[in-house]
C-alpha positions in Angstrom: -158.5 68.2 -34.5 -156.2 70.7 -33.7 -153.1 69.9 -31.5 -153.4 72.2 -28.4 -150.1 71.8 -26.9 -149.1 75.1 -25.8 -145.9 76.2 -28.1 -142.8 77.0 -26.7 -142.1 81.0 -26.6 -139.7 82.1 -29.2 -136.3 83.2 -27.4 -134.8 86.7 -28.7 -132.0 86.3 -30.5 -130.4 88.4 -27.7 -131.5 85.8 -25.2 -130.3 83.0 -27.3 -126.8 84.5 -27.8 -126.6 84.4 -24.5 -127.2 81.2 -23.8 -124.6 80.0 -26.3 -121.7 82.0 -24.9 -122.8 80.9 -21.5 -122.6 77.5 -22.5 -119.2 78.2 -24.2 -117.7 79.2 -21.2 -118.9 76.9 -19.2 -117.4 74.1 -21.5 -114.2 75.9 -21.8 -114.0 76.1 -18.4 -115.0 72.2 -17.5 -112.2 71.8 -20.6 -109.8 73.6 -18.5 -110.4 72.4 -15.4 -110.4 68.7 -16.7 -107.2 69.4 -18.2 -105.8 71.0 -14.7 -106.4 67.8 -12.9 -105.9 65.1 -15.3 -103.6 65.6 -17.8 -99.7 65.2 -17.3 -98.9 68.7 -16.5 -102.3 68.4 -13.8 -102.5 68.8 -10.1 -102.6 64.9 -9.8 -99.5 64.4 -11.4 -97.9 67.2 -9.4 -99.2 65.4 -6.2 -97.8 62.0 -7.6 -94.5 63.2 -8.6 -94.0 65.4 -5.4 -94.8 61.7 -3.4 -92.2 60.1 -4.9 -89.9 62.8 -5.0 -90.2 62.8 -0.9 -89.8 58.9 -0.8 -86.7 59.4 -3.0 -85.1 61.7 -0.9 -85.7 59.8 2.3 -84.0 56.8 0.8 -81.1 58.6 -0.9 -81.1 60.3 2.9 -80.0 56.7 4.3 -77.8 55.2 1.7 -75.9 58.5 1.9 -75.7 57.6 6.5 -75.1 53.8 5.4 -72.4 54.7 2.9 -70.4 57.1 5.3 -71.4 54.4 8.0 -69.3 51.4 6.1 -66.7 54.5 4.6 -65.6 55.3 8.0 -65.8 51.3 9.0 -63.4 50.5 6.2 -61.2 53.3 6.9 -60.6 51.8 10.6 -60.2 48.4 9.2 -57.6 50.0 6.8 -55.3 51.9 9.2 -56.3 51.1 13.1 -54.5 48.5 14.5 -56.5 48.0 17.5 -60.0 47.8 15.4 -57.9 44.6 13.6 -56.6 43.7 16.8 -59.6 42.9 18.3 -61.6 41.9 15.2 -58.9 39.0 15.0 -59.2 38.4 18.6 -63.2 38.0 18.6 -64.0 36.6 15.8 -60.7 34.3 14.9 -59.9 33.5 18.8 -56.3 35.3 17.9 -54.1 36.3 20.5 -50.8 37.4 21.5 -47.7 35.9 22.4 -47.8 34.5 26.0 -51.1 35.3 26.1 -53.6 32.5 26.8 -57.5 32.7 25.3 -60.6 31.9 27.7 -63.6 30.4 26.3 -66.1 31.2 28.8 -69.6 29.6 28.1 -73.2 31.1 28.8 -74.5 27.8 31.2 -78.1 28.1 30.0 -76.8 27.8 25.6 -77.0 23.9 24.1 -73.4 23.1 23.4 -73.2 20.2 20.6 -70.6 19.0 22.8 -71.6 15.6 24.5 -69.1 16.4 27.7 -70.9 19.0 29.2 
């Protein structure tokens, strides 16, 4: 018996050569494209970096307003009189000579005094 399966025609060596640089390039390309997207020098890294990079400069952004914020506000406390004087006054019930503090009371706040 004779095996009838029809034989695959012979490529040209031509043809065959080809094929192989075809296939060359297209792994050197996949290689290169892989290694453009994945690797640490790749597109997703960039993407990454350049996220945190943005999120970094937003916070750097408002410690840089917070710390001029408490520079200034410790520069009053240090030389204005009247930013002490009335920090003593509302939060230490100071006051001046001859001068006579009111304590006046929102009606509708609990006191934890019993008397009223």
């Amino acid at each position: 018996m004779i095996d009838e399966t029809p034989e695959q025609p012979q490529l040209s060596p031509e043809r065959r050569m080809r094929r192989r640089r075809r296939l060359i390039v297209l792994l050197a390309a996949a290689l290169i494209l892989a290694f453009g997207l994945f690797s640490s020098y790749g597109l997703l890294t960039r993407v990454r970096l350049e996220r945190q990079r943005s999120a970094l400069l937003d916070s750097i952004q408002l410690l840089t307003q917070t710390h001029d914020s408490l520079l200034q506000r410790s520069r009053r406390l240090q030389y204005d009189s009247t930013e002490i004087e009335r920090l003593a006054r509302e939060n230490y019930g100071m006051a001046k000579p001859n001068e006579q503090v009111y304590i006046v009371r929102d009606p509708e706040e609990k006191h934890d005094d019993p008397a009223h």
